[in-house]
N, C-alpha and C positions, 0 to 999 in steps of 0.2 A: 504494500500500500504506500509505504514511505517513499519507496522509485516513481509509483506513477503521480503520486502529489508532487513530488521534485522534478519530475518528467512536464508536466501540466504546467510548473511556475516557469520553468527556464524558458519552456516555450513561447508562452505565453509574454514574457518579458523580451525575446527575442522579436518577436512583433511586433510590439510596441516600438521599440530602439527602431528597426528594420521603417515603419512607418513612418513614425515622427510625428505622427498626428493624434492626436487624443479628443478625438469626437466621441459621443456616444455610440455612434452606428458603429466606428472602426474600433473599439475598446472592444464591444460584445464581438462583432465579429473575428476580431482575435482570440478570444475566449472558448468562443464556439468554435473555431479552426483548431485551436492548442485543444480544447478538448475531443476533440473527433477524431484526430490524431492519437493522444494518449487510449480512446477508447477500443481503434482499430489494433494500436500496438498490444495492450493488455488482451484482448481477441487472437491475436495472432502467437500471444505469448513470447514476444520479447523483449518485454522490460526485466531486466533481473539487474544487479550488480554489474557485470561487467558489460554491459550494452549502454549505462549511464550509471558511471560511475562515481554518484557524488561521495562516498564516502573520503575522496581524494581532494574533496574541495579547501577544507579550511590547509591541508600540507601543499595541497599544490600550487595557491597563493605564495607560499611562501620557495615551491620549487620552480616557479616560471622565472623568476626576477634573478635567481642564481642562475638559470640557464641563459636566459639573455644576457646576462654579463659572460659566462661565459663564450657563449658564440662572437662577441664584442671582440673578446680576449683573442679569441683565436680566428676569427678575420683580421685582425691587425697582423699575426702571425702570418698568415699567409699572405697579405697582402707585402712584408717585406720579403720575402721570400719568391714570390712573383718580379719584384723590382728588383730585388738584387742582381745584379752581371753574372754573375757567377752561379744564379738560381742554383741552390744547393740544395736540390728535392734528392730524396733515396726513397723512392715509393717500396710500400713495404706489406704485404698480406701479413697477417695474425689472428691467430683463433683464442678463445679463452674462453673459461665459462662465468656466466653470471650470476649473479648471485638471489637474482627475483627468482619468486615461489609462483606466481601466476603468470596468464597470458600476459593480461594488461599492464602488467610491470615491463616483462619481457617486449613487450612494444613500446611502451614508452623507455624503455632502455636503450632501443635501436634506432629508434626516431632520432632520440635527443642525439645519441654518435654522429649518425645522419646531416642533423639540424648544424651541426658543428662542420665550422671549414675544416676542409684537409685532413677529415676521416669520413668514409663512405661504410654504413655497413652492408655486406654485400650478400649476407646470410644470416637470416636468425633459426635457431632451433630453439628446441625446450631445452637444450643442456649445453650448446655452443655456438657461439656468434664467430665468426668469418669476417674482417674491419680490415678495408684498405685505409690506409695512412699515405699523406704525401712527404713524410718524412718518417725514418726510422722513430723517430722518440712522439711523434704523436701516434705512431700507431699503438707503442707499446705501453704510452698513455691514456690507454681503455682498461689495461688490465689492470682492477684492484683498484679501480679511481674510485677519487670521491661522486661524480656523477652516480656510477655504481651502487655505491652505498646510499646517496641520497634518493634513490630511487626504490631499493629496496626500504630504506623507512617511509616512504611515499606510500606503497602498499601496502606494508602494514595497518590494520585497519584499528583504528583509535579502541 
């Protein structure tokens, strides 16, 4: 019940924002749309946890804002690295496992590598990830990172 109420408000908020107008007509009608929607998905049976995952929401506020500095971090990285004469790339494959217990960790664990300049992940499984690197020490920079660990306390569920 707590996912399709929390299913219902995001929506529903997301319409609003998406609109910008707050008539009466366009308020119910977003109502009536975020609800018809939550009502099909509760029908079709998939609202559960990991299809809307708010239980991630009050750590994930505080994991987005460490990921966007990190990507900051490491586009500045690469972009000296690009400009240097000497471009001192050693592009590098690595495998290693991670340390998430669910899917949705394990996805947001590869995304976020992803999300990151100058490591591509090029395979996820449930027990080993495959992470190109465009230099030897960012590749080897996945294994045992803090991204890692912040992630797995991410999913942990309060």
């Amino acid at each position: 019940m707590f996912h399709s109420v929390s299913l219902f408000a995001f929506l529903y908020i997301f319409w609003l924002l998406l609109s910008g107008y707050f008539t009466a007509f366009l308020m119910i009608a977003g109502a009536g749309s975020a609800l018809a929607v939550v009502w099909f998905a509760h029908r079709m049976d998939v609202i559960d946890a990991e299809g809307h995952p708010v239980h991630f929401g009050p750590k994930a506020l505080l994991y987005w804002p460490w990921l966007i500095k990190e990507i900051i971090k490491s586009g500045w990285s690469v972009s000296r690295i690009i400009l240097s004469p000497k471009l001192p790339i050693s592009p590098t494959m690595i495998s290693f496992t991670p340390s998430q217990k669910t899917k949705v960790g394990l996805v947001i664990h590869a995304n976020s590598i992803t999300l990151t300049p100058g490591t591509i992940t090029v395979q996820a499984g449930l027990t080993e990830f495959l992470v190109h690197g465009i230099t030897r020490e960012s590749a080897e920079g996945v294994i045992d990172s803090e991204m890692d660990q912040r992630v797995t306390a991410l999913e942990v569920k309060p």
